[in-house]
N, C-alpha and C positions, 0 to 999 in steps of 0.2 A: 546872718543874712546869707554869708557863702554856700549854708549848709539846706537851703532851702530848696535850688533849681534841685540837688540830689534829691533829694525828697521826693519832689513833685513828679523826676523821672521814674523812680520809683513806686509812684503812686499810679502813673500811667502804664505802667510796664506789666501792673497786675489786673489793671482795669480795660485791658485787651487782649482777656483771654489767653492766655500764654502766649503772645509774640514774641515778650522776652526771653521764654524758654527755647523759643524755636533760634532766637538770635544766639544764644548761649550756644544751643551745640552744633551751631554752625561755625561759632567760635573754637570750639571743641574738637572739631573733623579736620583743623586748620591746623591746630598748636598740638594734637596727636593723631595726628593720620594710621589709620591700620597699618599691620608690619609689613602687607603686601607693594601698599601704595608707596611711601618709605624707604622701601629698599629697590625701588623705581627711582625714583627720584635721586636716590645716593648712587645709582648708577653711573649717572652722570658726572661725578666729581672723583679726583685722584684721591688716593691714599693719604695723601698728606692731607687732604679736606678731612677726612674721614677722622684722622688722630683730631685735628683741630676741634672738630665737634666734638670727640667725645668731650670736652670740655665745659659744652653749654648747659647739659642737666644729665641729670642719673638717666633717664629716658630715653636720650639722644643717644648717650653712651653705649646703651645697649643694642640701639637699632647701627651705630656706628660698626661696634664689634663683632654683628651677626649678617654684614653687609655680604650677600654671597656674590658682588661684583667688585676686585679689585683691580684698581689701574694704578700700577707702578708708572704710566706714561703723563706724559707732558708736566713733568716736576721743575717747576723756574732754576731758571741754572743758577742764579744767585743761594740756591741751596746748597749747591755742591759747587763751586768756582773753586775752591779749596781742599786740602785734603782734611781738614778739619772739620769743614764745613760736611764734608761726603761721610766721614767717620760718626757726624754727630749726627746725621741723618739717617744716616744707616743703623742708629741705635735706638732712635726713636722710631722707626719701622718696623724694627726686630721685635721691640716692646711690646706696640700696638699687636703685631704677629703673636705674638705670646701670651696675650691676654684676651684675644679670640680663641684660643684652644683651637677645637676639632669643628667648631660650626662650618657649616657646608660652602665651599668654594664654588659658584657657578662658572667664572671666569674670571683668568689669573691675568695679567697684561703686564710686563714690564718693558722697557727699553732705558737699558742701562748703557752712556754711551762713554768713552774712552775720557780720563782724568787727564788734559795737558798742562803741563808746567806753564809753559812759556808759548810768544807769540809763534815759534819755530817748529810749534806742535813735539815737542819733548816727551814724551810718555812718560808720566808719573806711576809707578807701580804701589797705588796703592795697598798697604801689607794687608795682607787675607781677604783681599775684598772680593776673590774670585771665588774663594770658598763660602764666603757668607751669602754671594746671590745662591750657588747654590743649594745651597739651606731653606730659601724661599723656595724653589723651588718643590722640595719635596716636602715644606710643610703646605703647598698646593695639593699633593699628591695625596697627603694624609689627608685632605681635605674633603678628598673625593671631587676632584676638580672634573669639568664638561668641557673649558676652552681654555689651553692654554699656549698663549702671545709671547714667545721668549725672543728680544732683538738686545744681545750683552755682547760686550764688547770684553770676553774674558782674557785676563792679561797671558795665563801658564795655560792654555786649554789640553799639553799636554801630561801634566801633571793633574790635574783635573776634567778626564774623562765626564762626557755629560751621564747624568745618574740614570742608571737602566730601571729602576724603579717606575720613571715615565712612562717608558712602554709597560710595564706589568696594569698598569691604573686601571679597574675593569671599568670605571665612570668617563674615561676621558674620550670625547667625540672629536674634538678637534685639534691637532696639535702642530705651531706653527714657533720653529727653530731658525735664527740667525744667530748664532753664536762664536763668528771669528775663528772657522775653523777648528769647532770644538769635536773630537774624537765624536763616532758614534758606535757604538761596539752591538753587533747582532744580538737582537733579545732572544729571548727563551722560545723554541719553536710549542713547547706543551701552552702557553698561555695564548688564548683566543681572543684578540684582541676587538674593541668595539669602536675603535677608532674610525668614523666616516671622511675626515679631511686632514692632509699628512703636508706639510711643507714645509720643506726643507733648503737654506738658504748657507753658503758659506760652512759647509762643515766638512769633517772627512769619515767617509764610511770604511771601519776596518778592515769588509770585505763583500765578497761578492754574496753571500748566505744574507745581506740585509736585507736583500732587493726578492731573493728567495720566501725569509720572511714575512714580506709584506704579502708575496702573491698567494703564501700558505697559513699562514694566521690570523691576516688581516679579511676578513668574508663580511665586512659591512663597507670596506673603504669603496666613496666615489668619488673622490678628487684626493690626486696627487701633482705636485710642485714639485721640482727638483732642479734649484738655482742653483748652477754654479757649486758640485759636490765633488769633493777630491777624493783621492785614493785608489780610486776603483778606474779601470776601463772600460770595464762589461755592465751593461745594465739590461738586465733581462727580469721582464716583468709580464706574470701570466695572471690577468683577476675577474672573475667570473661578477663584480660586484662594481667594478671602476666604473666611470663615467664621463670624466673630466682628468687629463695630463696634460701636463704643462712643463718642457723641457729646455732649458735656457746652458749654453755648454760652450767653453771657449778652450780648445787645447787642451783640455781634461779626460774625455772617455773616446771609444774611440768604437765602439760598437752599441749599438741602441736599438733593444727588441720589446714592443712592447703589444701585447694583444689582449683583447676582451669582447666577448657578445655584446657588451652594454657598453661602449666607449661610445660615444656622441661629440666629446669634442674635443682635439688635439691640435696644439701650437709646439712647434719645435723652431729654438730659436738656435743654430748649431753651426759653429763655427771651426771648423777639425783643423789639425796642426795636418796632418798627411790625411787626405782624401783616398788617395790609393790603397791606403790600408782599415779601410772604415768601411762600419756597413750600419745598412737604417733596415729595420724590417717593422713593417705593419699590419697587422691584422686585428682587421676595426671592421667587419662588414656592414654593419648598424650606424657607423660615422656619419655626421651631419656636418660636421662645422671642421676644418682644416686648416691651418695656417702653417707655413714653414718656411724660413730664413735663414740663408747660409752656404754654406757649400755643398755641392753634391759628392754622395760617398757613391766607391766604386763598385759598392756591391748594394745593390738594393732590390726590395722586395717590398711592395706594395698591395698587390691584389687589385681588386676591383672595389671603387666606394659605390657601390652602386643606390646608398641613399644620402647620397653626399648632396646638401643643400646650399655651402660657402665655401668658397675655398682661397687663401690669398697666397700667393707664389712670390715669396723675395729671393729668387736665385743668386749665386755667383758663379754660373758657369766656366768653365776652361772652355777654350774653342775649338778644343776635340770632343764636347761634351753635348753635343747638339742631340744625338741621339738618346742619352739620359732624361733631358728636357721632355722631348719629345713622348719619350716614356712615363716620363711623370705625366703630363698632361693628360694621357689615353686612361691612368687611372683614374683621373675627372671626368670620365667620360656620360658623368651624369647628373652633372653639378649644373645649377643654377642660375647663383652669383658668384664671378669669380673677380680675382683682384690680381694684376699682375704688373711688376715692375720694368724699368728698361731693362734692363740684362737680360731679366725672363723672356720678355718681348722680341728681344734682338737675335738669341741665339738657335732657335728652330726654323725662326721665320725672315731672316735677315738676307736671304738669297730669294726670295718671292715665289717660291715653287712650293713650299710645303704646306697644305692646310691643317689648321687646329684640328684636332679630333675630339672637339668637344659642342657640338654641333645642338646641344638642348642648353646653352647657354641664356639667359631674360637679360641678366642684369651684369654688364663690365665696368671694371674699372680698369684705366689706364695710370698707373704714379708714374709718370715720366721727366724727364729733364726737358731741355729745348726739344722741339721736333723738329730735327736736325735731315740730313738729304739721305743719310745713312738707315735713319730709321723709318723715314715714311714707307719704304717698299716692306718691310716686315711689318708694319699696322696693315696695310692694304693685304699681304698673304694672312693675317690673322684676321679680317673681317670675312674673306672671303669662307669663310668655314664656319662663319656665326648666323646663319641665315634667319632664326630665329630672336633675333635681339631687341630687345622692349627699351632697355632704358641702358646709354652712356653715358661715364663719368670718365673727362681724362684730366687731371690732377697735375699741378705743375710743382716738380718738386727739385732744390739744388744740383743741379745737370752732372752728370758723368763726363759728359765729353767735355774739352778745352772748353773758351772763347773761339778759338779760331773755328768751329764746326761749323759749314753753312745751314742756315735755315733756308735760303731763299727758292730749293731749286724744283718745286711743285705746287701747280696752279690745278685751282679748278677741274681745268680740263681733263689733269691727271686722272682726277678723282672719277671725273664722270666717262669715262673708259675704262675701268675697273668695273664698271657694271656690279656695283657691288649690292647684293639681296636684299641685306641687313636693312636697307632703307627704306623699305616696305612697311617693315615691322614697327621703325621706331616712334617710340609715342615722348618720351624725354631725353634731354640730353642737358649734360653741362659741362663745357669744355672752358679750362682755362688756358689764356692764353699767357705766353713769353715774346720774346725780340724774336723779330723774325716776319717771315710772310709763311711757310707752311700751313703755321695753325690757323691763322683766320682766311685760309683759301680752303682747307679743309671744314671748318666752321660754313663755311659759304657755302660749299657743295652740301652737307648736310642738310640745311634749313631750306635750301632750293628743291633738293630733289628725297623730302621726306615728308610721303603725303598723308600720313597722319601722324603727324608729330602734332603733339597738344601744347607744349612748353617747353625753350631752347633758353639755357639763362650762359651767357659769354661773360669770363672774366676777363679783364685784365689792370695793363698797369695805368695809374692815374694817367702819365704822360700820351698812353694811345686810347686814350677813350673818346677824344672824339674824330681821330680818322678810323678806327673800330664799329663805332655809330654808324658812319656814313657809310662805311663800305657794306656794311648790313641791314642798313633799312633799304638799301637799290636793289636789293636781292628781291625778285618777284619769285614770291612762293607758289608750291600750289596746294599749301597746309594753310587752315587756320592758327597755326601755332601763334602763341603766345611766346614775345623775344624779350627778353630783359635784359639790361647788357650791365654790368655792373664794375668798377674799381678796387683792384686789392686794398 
C-alpha cells in the first residue's frame, strides 16, 4: 500500500508532458549551480566556510578550492583563543592553501590580530607564525592576486621585512597594508606596476625612493592612503594618474608635497610636532573636494583651486597665524560648499574687521561650540563677505572654551545692524542650538529678516524646547518659510 501514492506520482509526472522534467532541473540549477554562480555565493563566507565545505561532496570540494575570493577575516575567536588552537588553525589553512595549488586569487583578505596570553594583554609570541602569514601572502601573489586586504598584527616585523614580491605582481589593482609597522623596502624602479589603489597604514618606509617609486612606476595609480607611515620626513609625490589622497600624520613627517593634473580629492589630517619647521605644498589645479585638519606649517604653498567644489577647514591656529588662515582661505576663493570649525572661524575674523575672501560661497557650515560673546563678532565679519549664501548649517559640537564663556551678550538688534546681505539669498537653514541666549536671538534675526527663506529647522535641547517655541513662533516673518523646531 505505501508503495502506491509513489507510483501514482509517477504516473502523473509522465502524464503532463514533462513537468517533472522541468521540476527536475530546477532541482538540478539548485544542488549544481554553474562555476560562475558558485563562486558568487562562496564569496560570501570565510576560509574556514570554504575548508568546511570541502567536506560535503567531491563537487563542492572543487568549487571550494577554485574559490578566487578568500577571506581570511571575521574567523570566531574561539578558533584561535589559544596558542593551540591558532597553531591548529593555521595548519588547516596552510592545507586547504596547498591543495588549491595555482588557481587564480581574485581577492586575498586577511586580518590577523595579536595572540594575548592573559586578561593584562601579555603578548604571546607565537613561534613562526609571523613567517607563516607571510607565506600566505605570496602564495596570493603566485596566485596572480587583483585585491589584496593585509591587517596582521606581525610580532618581529623587523626580522621579517614585508615581501617585495607584492609590489613586483603585474595582476594586482589594489593593495591595502596594516601591518604593525612592518618594514617597506623600495621596489624595483624597472617594473611598471598596475596597481590603481595603494594604502598604506602603520608601517615603516626605508626611504624617501618609495614615494619616488610610486610617482615613477606607478602610471595607473588613483587613490593613495598614507596612515600613519614612519621613517621618512619627506613625502614627495608627483602622479600624472592619482585622483584621490588621503594623508593622516601625527609627529611623524614633517614635509608634504604632493601634485597631479588629475587630483580631485584630498584630505590631510596633519598634526606636526614643530610647525616652524614644516611645510605643505599643493598642486592640484583640477581639485574638487578638499579637507584639512591640523596645524598650519610655516611654509606653505597652495595655488589657486580654482575648481574647488567642498572644502572643510579644521584648523589649530597659533595666534600669530591669522595671516596663514586668511591665506588658506583666498585659496578657496572658488569654492562652493565649505565647512569651517571654531578655531578656523575665530582666528581671521575674531577682531570684525576682516572679510572672507571667498565671496561665491551657496552652502556653509558652522561646527562650533557654544556661541560665546567672543565669537559672535567673527560670525558677523565672516557673513559679511558671504553675500551669496543659499543654505546654513551651524552645528553644535563639544565647546572649546570653559563653562565660564558668556553666551548672553548679543540680541537681535545686534544682528540687524550688521546689515548683513547673505539674507537676501537665503532659502535654508539649520541651526542648532546650546545654553545661552546668542544662538536663538541670532536664529530669530534670521527667520525675521530672510525673505526667501523656504525651510528654518531649530534644534535644540529637550529642556529649552518649549521657551525655543515660543520665542519663535512671535517672530513675524516676511518669508513664507516653513519652521520646524526640533529636540536633541
Amino acid at each position: 500500500m505505501a508503495s502506491k501514492p509513489k507510483k501514482r506520482a509517477i504516473a502523473g509526472c509522465e502524464g503532463e508532458g514533462g513537468g517533472c522534467s522541468e521540476s527536475k532541473s530546477m532541482i538540478d540549477r539548485l544542488s549544481d549551480p554553474p562555476d560562475q554562480v558558485a563562486h558568487h555565493i562562496l564569496s560570501f563566507l570565510t576560509v574556514v566556510d570554504l575548508v568546511r565545505l570541502c567536506c560535503v561532496s567531491k563537487r563542492w570540494r572543487e568549487l571550494s578550492l577554485s574559490a578566487p575570493c578568500l577571506n581570511f577575516d571575521d574567523i570566531p575567536s574561539s578558533c584561535r583563543s589559544t596558542c593551540y588552537d591558532r597553531l591548529q588553525l593555521m595548519t588547516y589553512l596552510e592545507r586547504f592553501l596547498f591543495h588549491r595549488g595555482d588557481n587564480k586569487v581574485q581577492s586575498f583578505h586577511v586580518n590577523w590580530e595579536r595572540h594575548y596570553m592573559d586578561e593584562n594583554e601579555t603578548v604571546c609570541i607565537c613561534s613562526s607564525e609571523h613567517y607563516r602569514l607571510l607565506t600566505w601572502i605570496n602564495c596570493a601573489v603566485r596566485c596572480n592576486v587583483e585585491v589584496l586586504d593585509l591587517k596582521m598584527a606581525l610580532y618581529d616585523p623587523e626580522e621579517a621585512p614585508f615581501p617585495s614580491s607584492v609590489f613586483l605582481c603585474g595582476t594586482l589593482k589594489s593593495l591595502v597594508v596594516d601591518m604593525n609597522f612592518t618594514l617597506l623596502r623600495t621596489p624595483s624602479f624597472g617594473f611598471s606596476s598596475n596597481l590603481s589603489k595603494l594604502q598604506l597604514k602603520d608601517v615603516v618606509i626605508e626611504d624617501e625612493r618609495f614615494f619616488k617609486w610610486i610617482s615613477c612606476s606607478c602610471k595607473f595609480i588613483q587613490e593613495l592612503h598614507l596612515d600613519q607611515v614612519r621613517g621618512i620626513e619627506t613625502i614627495s609625490i608627483a602622479s600624472s594618474s592619482l585622483k584621490i589622497f588621503r594623508f593622516f600624520d601625527v609627529f611623524n613627517t614633517s614635509h608634504l608635497s604632493i601634485s597631479g593634473e588629475k587630483l580631485e580629492d584630498i584630505v590631510v589630517g596633519w598634526y606636526v610636532e614643530s610647525p616652524s619647521n614644516s611645510s605643505l605644498n599643493i598642486c592640484a589645479p583640477n581639485l574638487k573636494v578638499l579637507s584639512w585638519s591640523g596645524k598650519l606649517m610655516n611654509h606653505l604653498s597652495l595655488g589657486k583651486f580654482r575648481c574647488l567644489e567642498a572644502a572643510v577647514l579644521r584648523l589649530r591656529p597659533d595666534a600669530d597665524e591669522v595671516d596663514k588662515v586668511y591665506e588658506v582661505l583666498c585659496s578657496l576663493c572658488k569654492v562652493r560648499a565649505l565647512m569651517l570649525d571654531e578655531a578656523t572661524i575665530k582666528a581671521p575674523f575674531s577682531k570684525g574687521s576682516m572679510r572672507a575672501p571667498i565671496s561665491n560661497i551657496h552652502c556653509l557650515t558652522m561646527d562650533t561650540g557654544r556661541i560665546t560673546d567672543e565669537l559672535v563678532p567673527a560670525i558677523a565679519s565672516l557673513f559679511k563677505g558671504l553675500p551669496n549664501l543659499y543654505i546654513l548649517c551651524v552645528q553644535y559640537k563639544p565647546p572649546l572654551d570653559g563653562p565660564q564663556s558668556n553666551t548672553f551678550g548679543y540680541n537681535m538688534e545686534y544682528w540687524k545692524l550688521q546689515d548683513l546681505a547673505f539674507t537676501n539669498q537665503l532659502k535654508h537653514a539649520i541651526i542648532e542650538l546650546c545654553r545661552g541666549s546668542n544662538g536663538i536671538e541670532f536664529a530669530k534675526y534670521v527667520l525675521k529678516y530672510a525673505p526667501n527663506m523656504l525651510r528654518m529647522v531649530v534644534i535644540c535641547l529637550p529642556v529649552d524646547l518649549k521657551e525655543v517655541t515660543t520665542k519663535l513662533k512671535k517672530i513675524r516673518r516676511i518669508s513664507n518659510a516653513a519652521l520646524v523646531i526640533q529636540k536633541k
